[in-house]
MARKOL-79220 format. One record per residue (C-alpha): x, y, z. Coordinates in steps of 0.5 Angstrom, whole numbers, plus 500, padded with zeros to 3 digits. Each point is the difference from the previous one (the first is absolute). Layout:
! residues N
XYZ;...
This chain:
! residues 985
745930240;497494504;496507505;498502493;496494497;497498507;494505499;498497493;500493502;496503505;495502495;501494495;497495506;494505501;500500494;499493499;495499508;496506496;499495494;498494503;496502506;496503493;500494496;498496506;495504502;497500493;501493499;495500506;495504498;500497492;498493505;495502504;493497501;494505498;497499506;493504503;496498505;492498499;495504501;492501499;496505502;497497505;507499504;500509501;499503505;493505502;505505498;503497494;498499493;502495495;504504495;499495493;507503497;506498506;494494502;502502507;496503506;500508501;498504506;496505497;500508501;499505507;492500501;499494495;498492501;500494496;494501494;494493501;504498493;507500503;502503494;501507503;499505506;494505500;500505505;497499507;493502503;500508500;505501495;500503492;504497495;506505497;503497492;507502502;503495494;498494496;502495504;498503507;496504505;500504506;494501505;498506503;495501506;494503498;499507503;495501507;495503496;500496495;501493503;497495496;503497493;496500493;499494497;505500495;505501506;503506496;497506506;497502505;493502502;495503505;494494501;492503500;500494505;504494504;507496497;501494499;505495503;504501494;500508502;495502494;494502500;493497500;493502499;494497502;495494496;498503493;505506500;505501495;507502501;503507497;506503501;501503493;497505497;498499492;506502498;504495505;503505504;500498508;495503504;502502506;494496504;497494497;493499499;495495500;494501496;494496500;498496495;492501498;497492501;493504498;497502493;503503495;507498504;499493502;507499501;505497505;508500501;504496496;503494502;507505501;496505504;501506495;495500496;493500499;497495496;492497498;497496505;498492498;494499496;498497505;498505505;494501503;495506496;504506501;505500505;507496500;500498507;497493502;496500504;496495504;497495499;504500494;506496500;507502498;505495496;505500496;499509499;493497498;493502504;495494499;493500502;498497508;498492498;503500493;505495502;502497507;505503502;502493504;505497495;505494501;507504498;504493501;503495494;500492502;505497499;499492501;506497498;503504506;494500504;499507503;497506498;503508498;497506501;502503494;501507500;498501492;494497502;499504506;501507497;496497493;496495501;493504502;501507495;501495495;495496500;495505503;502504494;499495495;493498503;497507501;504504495;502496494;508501502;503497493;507500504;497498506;495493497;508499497;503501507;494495504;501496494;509499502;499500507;495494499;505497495;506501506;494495503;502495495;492500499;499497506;492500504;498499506;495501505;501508501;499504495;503505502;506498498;503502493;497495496;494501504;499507499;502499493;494495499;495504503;501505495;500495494;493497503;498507500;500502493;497493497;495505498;504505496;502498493;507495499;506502498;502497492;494495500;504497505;495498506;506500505;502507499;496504504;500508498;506504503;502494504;507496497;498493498;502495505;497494500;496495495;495499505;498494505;495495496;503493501;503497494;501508497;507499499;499494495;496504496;505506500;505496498;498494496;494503495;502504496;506500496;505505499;499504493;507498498;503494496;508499503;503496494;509498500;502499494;498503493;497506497;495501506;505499505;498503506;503499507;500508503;496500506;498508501;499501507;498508503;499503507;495505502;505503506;498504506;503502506;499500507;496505500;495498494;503504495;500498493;508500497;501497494;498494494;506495501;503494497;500494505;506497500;508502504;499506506;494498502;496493500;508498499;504501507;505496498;507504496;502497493;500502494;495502495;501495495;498494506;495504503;496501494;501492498;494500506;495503494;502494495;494495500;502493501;506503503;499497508;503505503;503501508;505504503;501501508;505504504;502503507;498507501;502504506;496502504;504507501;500501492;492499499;499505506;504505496;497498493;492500503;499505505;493500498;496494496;498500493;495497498;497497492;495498497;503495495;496499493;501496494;502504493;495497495;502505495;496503494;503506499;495506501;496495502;506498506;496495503;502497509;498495504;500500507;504495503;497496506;505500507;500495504;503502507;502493502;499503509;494503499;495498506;493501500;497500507;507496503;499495494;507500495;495499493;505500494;503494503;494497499;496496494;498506495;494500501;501503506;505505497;499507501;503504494;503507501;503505495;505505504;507498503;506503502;508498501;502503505;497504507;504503505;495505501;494496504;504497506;503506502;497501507;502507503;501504494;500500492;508502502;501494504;504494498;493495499;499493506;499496493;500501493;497496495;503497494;497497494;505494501;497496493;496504494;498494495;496502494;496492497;498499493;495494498;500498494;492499498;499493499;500496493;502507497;505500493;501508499;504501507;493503504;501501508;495501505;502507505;506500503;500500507;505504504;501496507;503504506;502498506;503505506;505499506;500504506;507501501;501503507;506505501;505498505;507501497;499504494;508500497;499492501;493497499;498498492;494498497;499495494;496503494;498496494;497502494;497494494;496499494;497493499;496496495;495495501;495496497;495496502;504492501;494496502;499497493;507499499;501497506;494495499;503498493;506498505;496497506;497495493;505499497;504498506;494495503;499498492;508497500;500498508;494495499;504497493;506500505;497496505;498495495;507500497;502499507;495495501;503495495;507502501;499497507;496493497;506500495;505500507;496495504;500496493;508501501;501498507;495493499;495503505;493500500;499503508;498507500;504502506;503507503;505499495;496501494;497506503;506503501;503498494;493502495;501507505;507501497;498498494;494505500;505505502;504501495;495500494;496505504;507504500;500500493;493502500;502506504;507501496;496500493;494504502;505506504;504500494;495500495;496506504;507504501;502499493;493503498;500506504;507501497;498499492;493503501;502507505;506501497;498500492;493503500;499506497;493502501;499498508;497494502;503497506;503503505;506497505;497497507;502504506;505497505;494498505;497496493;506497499;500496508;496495496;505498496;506500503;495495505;500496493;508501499;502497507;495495499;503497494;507501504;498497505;497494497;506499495;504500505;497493503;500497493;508502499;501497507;497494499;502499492;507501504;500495506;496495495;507501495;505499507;495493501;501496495;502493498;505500496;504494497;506499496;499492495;507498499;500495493;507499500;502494501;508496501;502499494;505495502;502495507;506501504;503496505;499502507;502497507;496498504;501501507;497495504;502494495;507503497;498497495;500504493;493501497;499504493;494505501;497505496;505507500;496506503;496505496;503507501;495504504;503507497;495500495;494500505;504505503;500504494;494500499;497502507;505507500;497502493;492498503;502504505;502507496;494499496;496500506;499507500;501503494;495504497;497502492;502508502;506503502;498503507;505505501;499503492;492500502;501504506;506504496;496502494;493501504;504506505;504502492;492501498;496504506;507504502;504501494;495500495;495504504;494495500;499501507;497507498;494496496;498499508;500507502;492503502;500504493;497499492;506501497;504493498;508504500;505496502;505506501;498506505;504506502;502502507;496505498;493498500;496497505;500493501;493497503;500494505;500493496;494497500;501492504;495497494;505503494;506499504;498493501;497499493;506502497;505497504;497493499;498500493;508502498;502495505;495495497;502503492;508499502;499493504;495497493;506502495;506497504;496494500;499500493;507503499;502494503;495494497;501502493;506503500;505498505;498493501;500498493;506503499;505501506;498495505;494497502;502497508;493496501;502496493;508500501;498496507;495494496;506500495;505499506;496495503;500497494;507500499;501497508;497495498;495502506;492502502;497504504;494498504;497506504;494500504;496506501;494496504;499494502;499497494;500504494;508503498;503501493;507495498;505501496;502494496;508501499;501493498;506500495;499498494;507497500;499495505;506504504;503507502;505498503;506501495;506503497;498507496;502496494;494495500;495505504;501505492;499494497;494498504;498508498;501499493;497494499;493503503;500506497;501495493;493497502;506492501;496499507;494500503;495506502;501502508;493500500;497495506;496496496;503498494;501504493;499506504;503506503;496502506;503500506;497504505;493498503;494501504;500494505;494499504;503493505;495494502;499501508;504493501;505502495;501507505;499495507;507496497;504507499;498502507;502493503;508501497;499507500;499498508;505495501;505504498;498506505;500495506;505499505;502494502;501501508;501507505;501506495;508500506;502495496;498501493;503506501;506497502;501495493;499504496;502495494;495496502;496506499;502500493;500494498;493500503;499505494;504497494;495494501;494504501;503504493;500493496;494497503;496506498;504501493;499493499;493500502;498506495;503497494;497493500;493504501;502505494;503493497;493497501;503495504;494501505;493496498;497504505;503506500;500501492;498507496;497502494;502507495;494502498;499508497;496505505;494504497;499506498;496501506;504497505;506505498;496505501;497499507;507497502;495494503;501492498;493497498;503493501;501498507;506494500;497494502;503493498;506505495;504506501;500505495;505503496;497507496;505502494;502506503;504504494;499508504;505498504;494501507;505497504;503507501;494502504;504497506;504505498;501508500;499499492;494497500;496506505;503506496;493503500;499498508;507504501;499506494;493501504;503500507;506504498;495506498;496500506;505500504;504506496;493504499;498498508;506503502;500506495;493501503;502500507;506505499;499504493;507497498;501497494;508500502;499497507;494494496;505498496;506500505;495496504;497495495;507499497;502498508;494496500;502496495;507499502;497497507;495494497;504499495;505499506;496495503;497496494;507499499;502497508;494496501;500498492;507497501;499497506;493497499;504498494;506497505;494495504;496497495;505499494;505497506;505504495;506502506;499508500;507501500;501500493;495505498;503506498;
């Protein structure tokens, strides 16, 4: 049993081994990588071939090499081709009798002469070769028959050499053949002394400062022009014309030069009749240029206006630019009508709805790229080259203008004219895009040393001047050509640029601003004059000093910042409501060049607000300021004296919180505004980005909030985008003030009236001091007599006066005014800085005071009381000779912020019922910082093209002086009202 079942154990185990070496070996072949190595024909072999269907190299077959394709073998010298298969061939030795091969390769023949290298026959000049019959079998022995060159023949071998065709009409009399003194070029004969055979086949490129010997002006250059010249060649005038073009139109001192020769001939002509009534076009020759007169290129371009009427909106709107171009080729030949526009004034790919926004009138259009040097060497292998006219229209009566060129490099006797005044313009007419053919040295097959590129193409409409039905003058196409010499092809790039711009003439506007700015200026500087005779009033000081020059300047330049502010957004808002809403075309927007002025104006105006806003802002942190207790002790408590022991009854203090209240409530308000800064920078953003009005400010006629991605979007224009960001900041800043004076303060909470109502309550005044001797006083003595109290006695108090049971709170009796103008006597000042001196000066080494701190502060509560004591018997009238009045200010004198009476014998208190004493405050200068705050954010926007980033930095900018207001606010306000700074909060 057991021998028995070994064998097929056995054969289960090979059973099993068999299985899994199969299922391991499919595993590995079901994983593998399809892996080939790479190859290009240029990696085989002189006897391999780049087979295209395995992409690897294969050795070609017994007496075959590699074809000059790579792509196939053909057979060596001396052998004829036999079709074996489809895909194949086999090569066999042509028999000693019959040694040399055909020309199609497929037999072997006798030659009538010698063979050639490649081992087929050959026959002398003028002969043709035959080795077929007419019936196409192969001849035994090729012929060679000679073309009859004389009359009837008259005919030579074709460029194939196996046919006879007519000679050239060019050819002398009755003979094909050239004979001296005749010359031949370019398979033409020309008379001896027609035309210098010493021409100048090199293309200069001044921007790479050398020149190249161009083997498409070597090989055409004297045939064209000879043939123009004595045969009126159309296509040869055409292809003079191109090379000249290829010379960017340039002249100089020879002329022999393309130019030159092209120029010989247009002056040779003068005789004959023009072409189109056009005195510029010569018969038969291409139209180049304008002329050379001086001042010519005003009166093409600035005369006659365009018979068409451009309109944005209504029945008659018309905003289609129809451009046409005549397109020849290298060679002067006529190719077809096209419309300009994306594939060939327009390098740049995209798509044809943004390519066609181009030929929108009013819509500013620009686009750049990188093109690759080896893309463009494929794309252009030859230049074309267009002659670019306006379509008028007319129907069958189509009508074209021509659309004068200006070749920005062109030079005229080394001289770069086009980069000068027009007058010295030199106006052309064709151009092309691309040319890689010119800068080729050794051959028109070889890569080119150079190529040029029309690296910008700008087509400019001008607006005629005062025009109300969308009249334009000529456009003008502007060129300018890089030379782009070749190094690395694969690597090298160029940058190309197509745009169409609008302009008008701006002279008028800007001398409507220039008056309006100096009108305004000289009100200003009157405005600054009496502001400065007002601040040396304020300070009771008669010298004109350095002090007062600095000061009227400060002065001066804030209301000339307002100036500039007020005329740029006026101007920015014009352009905005007048561009964008007209329908028939007026006005046109200034270029971004135009627009430096402007922006000159904007920084200005920055720039001056900026003084003013600091120098309001180190005023405000500078002030005097003091807090007048009225409180008195109501009752006497004993008090040991330590001196004596003896007990001795002395007035109980009075509470010193109250003054600590009001301190902390005048130093919240010091910088509250009338407008919410975060709602404004947050509503401003919620307009421009979320609403889309940012879209008003783009380069184009249309007033479209929302575009899609689409469509071409123009570059926005610095005066719009100015314009309407600082009109919706201003619109959005004037209606929060609004909100917050009608609304808000009347009935929710009005904090510069709830601080005169707390002073009032707390039984304090506040004397502030903006000058030396001018300031505002808030008269907070309680009506009460006391504020010191229970909460029961202090509603009784409240309700007895909201009763009318007690006196006014005015100042003067029967009156409710407590805030005042105060204009101080210089003695009354002299007083106020004596105890004010007194109190800030040390009695001993500043070691010593600093180590008795508590006589430091005793020092100071004396000080406190002195100077409260001395404030109230002077509000008390308790000073003969250092009294006051209240009287009313003027109209006039409200207006010019300037006090008539100077403050002689008495003090003056002006009835104040505006609350002005806000004007030491943020509140008070909302105008000052709405202003500054738009400059700022449009400034930045100017400068970054973000109204995102504006913002951020506006909103940071705020954050920063409101900072600082509060830091030296407070601590000014720790120094002068001797308040002890740990108990702000």
């Amino acid at each position: 049993m057991a021998t028995g079942t070994l064998p097929s154990v056995v054969s289960r185990y090979k059973v099993a081994i068999i299985t899994l070496f199969l299922s391991v070996y499919i595993d590995v072949f079901d994983c593998q990588q399809f892996v080939i190595p790479f190859k290009s024909p240029s990696d085989c072999s002189g006897d391999e071939f780049f087979d295209i269907s395995s992409l690897s190299c294969v050795s070609c077959g017994s007496n075959q090499l590699r074809s000059t394709t790579g792509l196939s073998c053909i057979c060596k010298t001396g052998y004829q081709t036999l079709i074996t298969d489809k895909t194949s061939i086999t090569c066999q030795q042509c028999p000693t009798d019959k040694p040399a091969v055909i020309t199609d390769g497929f037999g072997c023949v006798r030659c009538p002469g010698s063979i050639s290298d490649e081992g087929k026959c050959q026959c002398p000049p003028g002969n043709i070769l035959v080795e077929r019959d007419t019936n196409g079998n192969l001849l035994d022995e090729a012929m060679c028959e000679i073309c009859n060159g004389n009359t009837p023949g008259l005919t030579v071998p074709n460029y194939s050499g196996d046919k006879c065709e007519r000679c050239q009409d060019s050819f002398i009399n009755s003979s094909c053949v050239c004979n001296p003194p005749n010359v031949l070029a370019g398979g033409l004969c020309f008379p001896s002394g027609s035309l210098s055979t010493n021409v100048n086949p090199s293309v200069n490129y001044a921007q790479l400062k050398f020149s190249v010997q161009s083997a498409w002006f070597v090989k055409n250059l004297y045939s064209s022009s000879a043939a123009c010249l004595v045969f009126s060649n159309l296509t040869a005038c055409q292809a003079l014309g191109n090379m000249c073009v290829m010379s960017m139109h340039s002249f100089s001192s020879v002329s022999t030069d393309a130019c030159g020769l092209f120029n010989t001939i247009f002056r040779s002509r003068a005789a004959l009749s023009s072409t189109q009534d056009i005195s510029y076009w010569r018969v038969n020759l291409p139209w180049l240029y304008y002329g050379d007169e001086p001042g010519l290129a005003g009166r093409v371009l600035q005369t006659d206006p365009v018979p068409i009427k451009f309109s944005f909106r209504g029945r008659k709107k018309n905003t289609d630019i129809r451009l046409l171009a005549a397109v020849y080729n290298v060679r002067g030949e006529f190719l077809r009508w096209e419309q300009v526009g994306a594939g060939n004034l327009q390098l740049c790919p995209g798509t044809t709805s943004k390519q066609s926004a181009a030929f929108s009138f009013g819509t500013a259009y620009q686009e750049s790229c990188d093109l690759s040097v080896a893309d463009l060497l494929d794309a252009h292998p030859e230049p074309l080259f267009y002659d670019v006219f306006l379509d008028l229209g007319g129907g069958e009566n189509r009508k074209l203008l021509p659309l004068p060129t200006l070749v920005y490099n062109q030079q005229y006797n080394g001289r770069l004219i086009n980069q000068e005044s027009m007058k010295n313009w030199y106006l052309s007419r064709r151009m092309f895009v691309v040319d890689t053919l010119s800068g080729r040295e050794k051959s028109t097959s070889s890569l080119p040393k150079v190529i040029r590129v029309a690296s910008s193409v700008k087509i400019s409409f001008q607006l005629v001047p005062r025009t109300q039905d969308g009249r334009v003058f000529p456009p003008l196409m502007t060129v300018t050509y890089r030379d782009v010499q070749i190094t690395d092809i694969n690597a090298q790039t160029v940058t190309t640029t197509f745009a169409v711009e609008y302009e008008m003439d701006q002279n008028e506007a800007r001398i409507k601003t220039d008056t309006a700015i100096g009108v305004m200026a000289g009100v200003a500087l009157i405005y600054s004059l009496l502001k400065t005779v007002s601040w040396k009033r304020r300070i009771a000081s008669p010298l004109i000093d350095a002090e007062t020059l600095l000061k009227f300047l400060i002065f001066y330049a804030g209301d000339l910042a307002n100036v500039f502010f007020a005329v740029t957004v006026g101007t920015g808002l014009y352009w905005l409501i007048f561009y964008k809403a007209q329908q028939f075309v007026s006005v046109l927007l200034p270029l971004p060049a135009q627009e430096e002025q402007f922006v000159t104006y904007v920084g200005c105006a920055f720039a001056l607000k900026a003084v003013q806003f600091l120098h309001k802002l180190f005023m405000q942190v500078s002030i005097d300021v003091f807090f007048i207790d009225w409180e008195r002790p109501r009752c006497k408590a004993n008090r040991t004296v330590q001196a004596a022991g003896e007990p001795k009854r002395d007035p109980s203090p009075v509470s010193i919180w109250r003054t600590y209240f009001v301190a902390n409530e005048w130093n919240e308000i010091q910088t509250i505004r009338k407008i919410s800064p975060t709602f404004q920078i947050m509503a401003v953003l919620f307009f421009l980005e979320v609403l889309g009005f940012s879209n008003l400010a783009l380069r184009d006629p249309w007033p479209i909030l929302q575009r899609s991605s689409q469509e071409y979007t123009p570059s926005y224009s610095i005066m719009l985008r100015y314009g309407l960001s600082s009109t919706l900041w201003l619109c959005i800043g004037f209606l929060q003030v609004i909100f917050f004076t009608v609304f808000h303060e009347h009935f929710i909470e009005d904090k510069i009236r709830q601080f005169v109502d707390l002073c009032s309550i707390s039984n304090i005044s506040v004397l502030l001091l903006s000058h030396r001797c001018f300031g505002y006083y808030i008269h907070g003595r309680s009506v009460h007599g006391h504020a010191d109290t229970n909460m029961e006695e202090m509603n009784n108090n409240l309700n007895r006066e909201s009763e009318s049971l007690c006196g006014q709170r005015g100042l003067l009796p029967n009156s409710d005014t407590q805030t005042f103008q105060v204009s101080l006597t210089n003695r009354l000042r002299l007083q106020y800085d004596r105890i004010r001196e007194h109190i800030g000066r040390r009695n001993g080494p500043s070691r010593l005071m600093d180590t008795s701190s508590a006589n430091q502060f005793e020092q100071r509560a004396r000080g406190y009381q002195t100077m409260n004591h001395f404030l109230g018997s002077v509000i008390d009238h308790a000073h003969p000779d250092m009294d006051y009045i209240v009287r009313d200010k003027l109209m006039f004198e409200r207006v010019i912020g300037m006090e008539f009476l100077e403050p002689s014998e008495k003090s003056i208190f002006y009835n104040d019922e505006a609350h002005t004493f806000s004007d030491v405050l943020f509140y008070g200068n909302e105008a000052t910082l709405l202003i500054f705050d738009t400059l700022f954010f449009c400034v930045v926007d100017l400068a970054s093209q973000s109204f995102v980033l504006a913002a951020v930095l506006t909103c940071v900018q705020q954050i920063i002086f409101r900072l600082i207001r509060n830091t030296l606010g407070r601590k000014n306000l720790v120094n002068k009202t001797l308040v002890d700074e740990r108990f702000l909060i």
